[in-house]
N, C-alpha and C positions, 0 to 999 in steps of 0.2 A: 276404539282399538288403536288405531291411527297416530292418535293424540298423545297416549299412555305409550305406544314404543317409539315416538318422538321426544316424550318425557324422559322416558327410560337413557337412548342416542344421551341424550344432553347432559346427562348426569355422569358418562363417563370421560374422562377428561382426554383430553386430544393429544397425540403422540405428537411429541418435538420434534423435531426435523433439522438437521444440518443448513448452514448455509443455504439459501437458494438462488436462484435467479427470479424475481420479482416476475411473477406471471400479467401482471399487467403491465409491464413495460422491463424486458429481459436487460435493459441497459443498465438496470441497476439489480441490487441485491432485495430479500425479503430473508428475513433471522427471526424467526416464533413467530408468523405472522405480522411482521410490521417490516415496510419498505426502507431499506438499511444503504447509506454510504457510510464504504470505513475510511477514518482519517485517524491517522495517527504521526507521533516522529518518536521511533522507537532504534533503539540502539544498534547495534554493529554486529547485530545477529550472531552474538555467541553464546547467548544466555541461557542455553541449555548443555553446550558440547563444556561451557569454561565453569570448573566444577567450584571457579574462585567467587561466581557470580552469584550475587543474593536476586534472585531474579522477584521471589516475594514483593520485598521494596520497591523494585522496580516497575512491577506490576500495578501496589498501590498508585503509584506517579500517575500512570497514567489514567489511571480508571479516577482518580482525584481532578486529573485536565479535562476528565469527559472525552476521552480519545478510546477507540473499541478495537485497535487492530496492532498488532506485533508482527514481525516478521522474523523469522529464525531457522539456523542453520541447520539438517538434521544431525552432522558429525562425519560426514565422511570426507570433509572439507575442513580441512584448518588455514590459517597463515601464522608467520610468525612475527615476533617484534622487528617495526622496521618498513613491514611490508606497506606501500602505497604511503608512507610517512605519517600514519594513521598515531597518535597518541594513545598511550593504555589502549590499547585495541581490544575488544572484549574474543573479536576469533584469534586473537594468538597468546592461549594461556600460558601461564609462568609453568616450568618445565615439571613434569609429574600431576598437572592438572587439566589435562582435556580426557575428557571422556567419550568413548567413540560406541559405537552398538556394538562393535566388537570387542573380545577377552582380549586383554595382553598381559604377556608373561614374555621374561627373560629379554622385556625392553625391544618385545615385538608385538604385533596384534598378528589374534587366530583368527580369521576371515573364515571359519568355520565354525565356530563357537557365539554366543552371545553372550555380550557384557550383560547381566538382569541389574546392574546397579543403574546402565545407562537408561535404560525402559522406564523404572522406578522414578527418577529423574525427568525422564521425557513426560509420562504419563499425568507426574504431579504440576509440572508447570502450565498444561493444556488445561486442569481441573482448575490451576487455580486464577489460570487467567478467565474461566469461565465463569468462576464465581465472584467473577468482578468485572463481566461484562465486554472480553475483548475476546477477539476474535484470534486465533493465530495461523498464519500464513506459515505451513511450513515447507522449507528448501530443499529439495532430498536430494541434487547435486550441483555442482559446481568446476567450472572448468580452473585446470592448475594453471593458471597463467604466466607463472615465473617457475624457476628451476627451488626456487625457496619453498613454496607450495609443494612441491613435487616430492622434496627428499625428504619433507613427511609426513608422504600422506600414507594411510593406514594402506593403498591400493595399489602401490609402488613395490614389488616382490621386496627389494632391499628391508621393508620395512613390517613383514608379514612373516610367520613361519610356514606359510601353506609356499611359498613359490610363487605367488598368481601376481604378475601385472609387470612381468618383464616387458612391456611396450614403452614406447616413447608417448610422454606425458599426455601430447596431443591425440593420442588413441586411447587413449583411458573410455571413452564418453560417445563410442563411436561404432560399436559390436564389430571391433574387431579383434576382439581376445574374450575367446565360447566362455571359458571359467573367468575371467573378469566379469563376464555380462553377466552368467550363473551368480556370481556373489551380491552384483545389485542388486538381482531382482529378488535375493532371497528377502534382501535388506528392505527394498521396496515392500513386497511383500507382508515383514512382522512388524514394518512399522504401520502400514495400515490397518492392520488385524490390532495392534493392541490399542491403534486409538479410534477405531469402529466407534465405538460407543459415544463418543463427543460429538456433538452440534456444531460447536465453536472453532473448528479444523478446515484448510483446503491446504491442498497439494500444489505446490510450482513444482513441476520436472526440474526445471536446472535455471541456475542466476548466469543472466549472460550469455546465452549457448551460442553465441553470433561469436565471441571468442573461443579461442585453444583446441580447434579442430572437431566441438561435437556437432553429430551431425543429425539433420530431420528426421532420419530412419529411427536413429537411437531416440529419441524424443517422443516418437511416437512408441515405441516398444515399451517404453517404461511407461507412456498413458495407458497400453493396452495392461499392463501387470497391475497398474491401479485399478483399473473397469473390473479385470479378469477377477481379480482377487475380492473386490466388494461384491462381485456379480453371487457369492453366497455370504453376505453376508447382511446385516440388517438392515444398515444405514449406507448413504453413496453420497459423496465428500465434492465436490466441485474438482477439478484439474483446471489448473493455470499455464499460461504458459509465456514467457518472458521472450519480445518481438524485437526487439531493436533498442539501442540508442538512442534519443533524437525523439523524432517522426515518422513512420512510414507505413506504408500501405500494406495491409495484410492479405496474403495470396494463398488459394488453398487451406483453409483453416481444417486444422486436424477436428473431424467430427466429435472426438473425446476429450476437448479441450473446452470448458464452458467460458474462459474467461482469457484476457490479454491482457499483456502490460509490456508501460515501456520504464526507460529510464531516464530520467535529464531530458523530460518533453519538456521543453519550454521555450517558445511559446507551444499552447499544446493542441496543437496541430493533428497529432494523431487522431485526436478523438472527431473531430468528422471525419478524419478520411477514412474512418473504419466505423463507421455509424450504419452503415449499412447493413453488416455483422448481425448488428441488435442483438450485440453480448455485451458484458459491462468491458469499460477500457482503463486502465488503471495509469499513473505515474508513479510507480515504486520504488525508486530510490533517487534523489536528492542530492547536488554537494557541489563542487570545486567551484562555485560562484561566490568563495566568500564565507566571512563567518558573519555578517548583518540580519538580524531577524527578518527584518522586514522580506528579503531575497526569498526566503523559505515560507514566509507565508502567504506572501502575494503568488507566490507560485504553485499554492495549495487553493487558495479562494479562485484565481484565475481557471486551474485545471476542473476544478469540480463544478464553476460557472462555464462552463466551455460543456459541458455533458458530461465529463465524468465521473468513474463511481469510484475510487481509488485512489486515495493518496497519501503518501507513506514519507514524511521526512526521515533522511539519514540525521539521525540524535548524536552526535560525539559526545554529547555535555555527560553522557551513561556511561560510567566505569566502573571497574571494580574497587568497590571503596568509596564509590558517588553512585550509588546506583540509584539514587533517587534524581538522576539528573542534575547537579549542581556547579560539577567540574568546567570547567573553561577551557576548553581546548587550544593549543598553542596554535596559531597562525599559520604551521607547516602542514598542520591536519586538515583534507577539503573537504571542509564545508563548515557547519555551526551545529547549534542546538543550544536550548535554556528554558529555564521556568517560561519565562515571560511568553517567550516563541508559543510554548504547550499551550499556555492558557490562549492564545490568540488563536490554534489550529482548534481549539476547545468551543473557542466563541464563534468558528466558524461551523462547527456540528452543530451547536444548539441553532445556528443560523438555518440550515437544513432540515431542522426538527420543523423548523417552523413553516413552511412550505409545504407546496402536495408534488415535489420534484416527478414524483412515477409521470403525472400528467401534463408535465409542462415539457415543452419545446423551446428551441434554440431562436433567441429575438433575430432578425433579420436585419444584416447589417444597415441595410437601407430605410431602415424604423427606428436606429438610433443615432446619436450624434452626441461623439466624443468631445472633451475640453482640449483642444490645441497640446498636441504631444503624448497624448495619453491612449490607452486601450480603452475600449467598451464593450460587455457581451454580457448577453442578459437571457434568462427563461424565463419562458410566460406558459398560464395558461386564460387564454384570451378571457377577456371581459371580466377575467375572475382574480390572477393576482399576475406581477410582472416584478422579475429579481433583476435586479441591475449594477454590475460591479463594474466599476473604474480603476485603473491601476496606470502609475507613470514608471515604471519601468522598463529600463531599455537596454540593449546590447550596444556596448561602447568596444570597437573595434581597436585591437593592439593595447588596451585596456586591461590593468587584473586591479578587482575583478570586471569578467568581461560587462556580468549582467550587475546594472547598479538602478540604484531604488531613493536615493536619496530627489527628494523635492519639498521645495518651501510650503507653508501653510499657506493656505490662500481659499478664498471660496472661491468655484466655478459653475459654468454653465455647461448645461449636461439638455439633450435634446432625444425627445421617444416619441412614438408614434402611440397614439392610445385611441379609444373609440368616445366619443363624443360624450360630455358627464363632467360629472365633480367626483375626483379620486382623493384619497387621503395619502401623502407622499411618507414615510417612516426614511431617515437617513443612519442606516447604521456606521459608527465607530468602529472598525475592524481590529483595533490596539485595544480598545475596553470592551467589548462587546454589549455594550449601550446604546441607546439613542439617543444621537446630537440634537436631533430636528427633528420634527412632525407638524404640517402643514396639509391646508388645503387644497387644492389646485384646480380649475376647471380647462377642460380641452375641448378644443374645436373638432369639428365634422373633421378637415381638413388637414394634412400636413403635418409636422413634427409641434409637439408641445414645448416649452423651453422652462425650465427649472433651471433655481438657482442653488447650489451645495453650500451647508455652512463650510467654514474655515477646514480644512484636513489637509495633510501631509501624505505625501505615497500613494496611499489607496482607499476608498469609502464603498460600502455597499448600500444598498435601498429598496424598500418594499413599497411598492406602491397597488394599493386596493380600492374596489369601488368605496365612495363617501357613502 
């Protein structure tokens, strides 16, 4: 009897599940059962509000680079041309083309009414980046940070017919105006009701909130209207929550928050100082170092060799019109993006496919040994496999850009601690995602091992396994 409703279990097929946090190691992600980092360099997060963007396109691109994650505005947040010196900017559509959740009429929005075109819109680009394997990160606010931002946001009375949001910009994002906060959370609210049903969804509260006055209390109120609101309903979505600049030390973590990120980690420092956490830690957005590939993808292999589970290049190459990523951004726009880049953040996932990351740990500074100028940091999980990435870049003070990547080919010497045996060394190409070299190597009982790297430029990774 036992055996036959064992039989029976098996034969019905198992309910999908949103997002997770990888239950055997909460530092990273788990998507249908299998242990998930997202990497992607997805565009300027307007691909749903800018009703100019073929976002389709777009989506092929990256599910074509092998890249599983997009990040995107929900609409309550626009910019305009100009703003941040941003070229074709995808958040600042050409006039008569943003699409917000709310109705407008008479060249105002009803912050009591819903747009059903914007939903229709929303709903399809969540589908169809699912059936193409990408995850998406959606933004549900954003601080006004210029008076530009402000004179047109949907949430500014001047620009509404209900009246609501006569406060100064900096209070928008901060519950201090009861019918401002009432119209978020209605918005908060119908946008997670109508995308419940997706796997492929998590929630960031706000981009930034360290700028333009929003504050903790408010941040958590909107986690609570997410919980509150899923708490009936079938599926429960991750909340994110966007920590700093930089690096820094997370204090207090809102218990409804499964996940952090920063921006412009690099080097990415955060992620031990909030290892403790044993939540995933992300680097989610990218830029003012330059338009040079190499800036952007060493700084993706670096942060996700370093522990983390998140990494999200800022794409300019994505406009309207190139939405397949092709475009060149002018030199005043910060940061980069390109084919090339894609495929290299592309060849860094399948790099990760190929490892058992849940059970590896951080190599110990004192069990490896860099080539003269260079970074090294490595996961292992002992006696079974050991990942190892070198990068030479560095921070050039009074310098633009500051962080530069340029180095000659050359082979080096690269120095690990291993346990006594013959290991088989793999040198991965980080530019082609090939193998340069594979070699034998045998290590003593004793003290560091010494290898020698074929020829590379910038940065090389390496797998080394028992022989």
């Amino acid at each position: 009897m036992k055996s036959l409703l064992a039989a029976l279990l098996a034969c019905i097929p198992a309910v999908a599940q949103p997002l997770l946090l990888d239950s055997a190691n909460p530092h990273y992600f788990s998507f249908h059962g299998h242990p998930t980092v997202l990497i992607t360099s997805g565009e300027h997060y307007g691909a749903v509000l800018n009703l100019d963007f073929n976002y389709r396109l777009y989506l092929d691109t990256l599910h074509a680079d092998e890249l599983n994650l997009t990040r995107v505005f929900s609409g309550s947040y626009r910019e305009v041309p100009g703003d941040f010196s941003i070229a074709s900017n995808t958040l600042a559509p050409s006039p008569g083309r943003f699409l917000a959740p709310w109705r407008q009429r008479d060249g105002k929005f009803d912050l009591e009414q819903w747009d059903p075109a914007y939903f229709e819109r929303l709903k399809d680009f969540v589908a169809q980046a699912d059936a193409r394997g990408v995850i998406v990160e959606l933004v549900l606010f954003c601080p006004l940070y210029n008076d530009s931002m402000w004179k047109v946001s949907p949430m500014n009375a001047a620009n509404n017919v209900n009246g609501i949001g006569g406060v100064p910009k900096t209070d928008v994002l901060a519950l201090k105006d009861p019918r401002l906060t009432m119209v978020q959370d209605a918005m908060v609210r119908r946008i997670v009701t109508e995308l419940n049903g997706f796997d492929n969804v998590y929630y960031e509260i706000c981009n930034e909130p360290y700028f333009g006055g929003v504050t903790l209390e408010w941040q958590h109120h909107i986690a609570e209207t997410i919980a509150q609101t899923e708490s009936g309903l079938s599926k429960k979505h991750l909340i994110e929550q966007n920590w700093a600049n930089g690096s820094k030390a997370i204090t207090n973590p809102d218990p409804l928050v499964s996940m952090f990120n920063f921006h412009y980690s690099r080097p990415p420092n955060s992620v031990a100082m909030n290892s403790g956490l044993r939540l995933p830690i992300g680097n989610n957005e990218t830029g003012f170092d330059g338009p040079a590939d190499a800036t952007y993808r060493i700084q993706g292999w670096d942060f996700l060799m370093a522990g983390g589970a998140l990494y999200n290049n800022l794409d300019y190459s994505f406009i309207v019109g190139h939405e397949d990523g092709t475009y060149t951004p002018p030199e005043s726009t910060p940061g980069g993006g390109s084919p090339a880049l894609r495929r290299e953040l592309g060849y860094l996932h399948k790099f990760f496919d190929e490892i058992p990351f849940p059970q590896m740990t951080a190599i110990a500074a004192t069990d490896l040994e860099a080539p003269e100028g260079a970074s090294i940091r490595g996961l292992q999980e002992p006696g079974k496999v050991y990942a190892v990435y070198v990068q030479h870049a560095r921070i050039v003070p009074n310098a633009k850009p500051r962080y530069q990547t340029e180095t000659p080919a050359a082979s080096r010497q690269f120095g690990i601690h291993l346990p006594a045996g013959n290991w088989t060394v793999t040198w991965r190409d980080t530019k082609t995602g090939k193998d340069a070299k594979t070699e034998t190597i045998k290590a003593a009982a004793d003290g560091l091992t010494a290898l020698t790297s074929p020829p590379y430029s910038e940065d090389i990774a390496l797998l080394i396994r028992p022989k």
